[in-house]
C-alpha positions, 0 to 999 in steps of 0.5 A: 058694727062690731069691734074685737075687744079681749077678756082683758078690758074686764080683768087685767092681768100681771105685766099686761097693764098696757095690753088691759088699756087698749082693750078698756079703750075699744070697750069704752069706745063701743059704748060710746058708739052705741050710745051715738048711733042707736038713733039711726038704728045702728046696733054695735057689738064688742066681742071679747075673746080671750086666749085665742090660739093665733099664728101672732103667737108663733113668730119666734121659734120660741113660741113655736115649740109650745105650740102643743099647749095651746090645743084647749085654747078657743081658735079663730073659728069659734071667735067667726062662728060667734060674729055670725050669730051676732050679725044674723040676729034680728033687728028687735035687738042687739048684744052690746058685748059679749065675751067668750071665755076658753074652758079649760085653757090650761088643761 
């Protein structure tokens, strides 16, 4: 199984407190489930991406016009690219979380 977490259930950030909650209670989640479902040999996984650039983003007009500073941010591929690695691993053992982090974003 793996749940999509966000960067946020481990480091808050100004005006995203309601944001950081939802993301600490998939964290905290996942945990629990790890911890229901190791005896059947269920692995769970939390992947925490951060800022990926998404078309969620670019609903207003607004936000469209700054799409250009988004170009250093992670895209959706490299979030699928990261499941597949962790799906394809053997059964010896699992990654209980895993957090990609963008580089540079701002650059």
């Amino acid at each position: 199984m793996i749940n999509s977490g966000g960067s946020a259930s481990q480091k808050g950030f100004a005006q995203g407190s309601v944001f950081a909650v939802s993301k600490f209670a998939v964290r905290a989640m996942t945990q629990s489930w790890q911890a229901e479902l190791r005896k059947y040999n269920s692995r769970v996984t939390l992947v925490n991406p951060s800022e990926v650039t998404t078309a969620f983003r670019y609903r207003s007009r607004e936000n469209r016009e700054d799409h250009k500073e988004q170009f250093n941010k992670l895209g959706p591929e490299d979030i699928a690219h990261t499941i597949i690695s962790i799906v394809e691993m053997r059964n010896k053992g699992f990654i209980p979380e895993l957090t990609v982090w963008t580089t540079n974003p701002f650059e």
